[in-house]
C-alpha positions in Angstrom: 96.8 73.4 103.5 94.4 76.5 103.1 94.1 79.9 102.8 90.9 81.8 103.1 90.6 86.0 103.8 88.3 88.0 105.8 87.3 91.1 105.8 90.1 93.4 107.8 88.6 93.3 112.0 86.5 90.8 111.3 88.7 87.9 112.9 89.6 89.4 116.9 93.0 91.0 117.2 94.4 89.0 119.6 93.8 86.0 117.3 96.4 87.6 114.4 99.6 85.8 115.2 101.6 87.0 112.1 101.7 89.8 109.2 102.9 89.3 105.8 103.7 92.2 103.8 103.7 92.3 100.1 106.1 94.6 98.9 107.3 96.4 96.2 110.3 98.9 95.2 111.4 100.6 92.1 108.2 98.2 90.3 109.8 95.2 91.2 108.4 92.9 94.4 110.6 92.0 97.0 111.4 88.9 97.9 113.3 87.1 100.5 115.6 84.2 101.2 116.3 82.8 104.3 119.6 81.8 105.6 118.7 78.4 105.9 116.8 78.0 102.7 117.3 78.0 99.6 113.8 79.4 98.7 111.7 82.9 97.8 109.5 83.9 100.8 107.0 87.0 101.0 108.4 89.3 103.8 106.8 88.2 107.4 106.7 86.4 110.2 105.3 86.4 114.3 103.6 88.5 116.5 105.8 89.4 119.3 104.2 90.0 122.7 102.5 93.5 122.9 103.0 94.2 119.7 100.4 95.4 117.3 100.1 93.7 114.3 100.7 97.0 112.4 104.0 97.2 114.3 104.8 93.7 113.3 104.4 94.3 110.0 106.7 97.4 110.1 109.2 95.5 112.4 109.0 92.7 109.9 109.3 94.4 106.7 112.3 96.4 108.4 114.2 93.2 109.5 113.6 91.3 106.7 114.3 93.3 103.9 116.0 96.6 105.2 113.1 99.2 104.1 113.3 102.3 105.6 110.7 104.6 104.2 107.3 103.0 103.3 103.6 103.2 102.8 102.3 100.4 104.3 98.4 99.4 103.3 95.9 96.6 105.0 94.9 94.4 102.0 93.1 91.9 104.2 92.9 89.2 107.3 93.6 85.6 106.8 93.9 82.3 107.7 96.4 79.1 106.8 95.6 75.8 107.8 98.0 74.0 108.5 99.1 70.9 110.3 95.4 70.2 111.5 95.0 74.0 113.0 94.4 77.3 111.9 96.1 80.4 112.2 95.2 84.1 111.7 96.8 87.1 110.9 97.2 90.2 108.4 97.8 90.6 104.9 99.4 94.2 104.1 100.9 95.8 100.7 104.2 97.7 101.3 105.3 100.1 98.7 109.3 100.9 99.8 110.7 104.0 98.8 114.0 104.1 100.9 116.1 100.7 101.3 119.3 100.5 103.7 121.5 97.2 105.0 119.6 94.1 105.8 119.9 93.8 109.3 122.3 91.0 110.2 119.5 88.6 111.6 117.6 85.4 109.8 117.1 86.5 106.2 120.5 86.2 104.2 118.8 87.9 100.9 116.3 90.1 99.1 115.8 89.7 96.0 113.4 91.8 93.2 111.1 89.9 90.5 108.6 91.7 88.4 106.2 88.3 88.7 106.4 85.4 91.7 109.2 83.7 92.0 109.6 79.6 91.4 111.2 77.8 94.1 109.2 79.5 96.6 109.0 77.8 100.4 105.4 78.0 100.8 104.2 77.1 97.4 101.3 76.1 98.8 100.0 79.8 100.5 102.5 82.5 98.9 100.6 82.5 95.1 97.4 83.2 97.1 98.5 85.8 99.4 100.2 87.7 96.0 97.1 86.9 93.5 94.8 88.9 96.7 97.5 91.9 96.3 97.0 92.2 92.7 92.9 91.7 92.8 93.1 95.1 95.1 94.4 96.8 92.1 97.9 97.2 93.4 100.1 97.6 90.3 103.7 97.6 89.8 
């Protein structure tokens, strides 16, 4: 498994199949736990059809951690390898200034840390797409 990132366009949009936001609130990064985990994810997920992948990331963020009010900022493009194929999508920096309920849906926790979690379900591809968020110069 790999991760390698790209200059933001420079892979075609209808090749970005997912966003993953990196977010923050009150200095603390947000994480989440999925109801049928019991591991630390980075907010994120699919594309849905017609969406574009700045709405997924909003749509995302909002489903999977509650935020309400945020600035949301491209870090980068990507790509995972995984299972013998490669998939591509966009890296973004959320910084949430407004919180409400989680939305009853797949993610059963958020949780803040002022460093990455252990025990995290992609161990593998989550430190990268964090350590690429701090090299911006995003700061808690």
């Amino acid at each position: 498994m790999s991760v390698d990132f790209y200059t933001t366009g420079m892979i075609e949009d209808s090749k970005l199949t997912f966003a993953v936001i990196c977010a923050s609130f009150n200095n603390q990064w947000i994480f989440v736990r999925h109801r049928d985990r019991d591991t630390w994810e980075i907010p994120g997920g699919h594309r849905e059809y017609g969406e574009t992948i700045i709405e997924t990331a909003k749509r995302e963020l909002f489903e999977e951690t509650g935020a309400l009010q945020f600035d949301l900022d491209i870090i980068s493009d990507c790509s995972i390898e995984i299972y013998g194929g490669t998939r591509y999508g966009r890296l973004f920096y959320a910084e949430v200034q407004k919180i409400g309920k989680l939305p009853p849906l797949e993610i059963d926790q958020i949780e803040y840390f002022t460093e990455i979690p252990d025990h995290l379900t992609y161990p593998h591809t989550h430190p990268y797409l964090y350590r690429k968020v701090l090299l911006r110069g995003t700061r808690l």
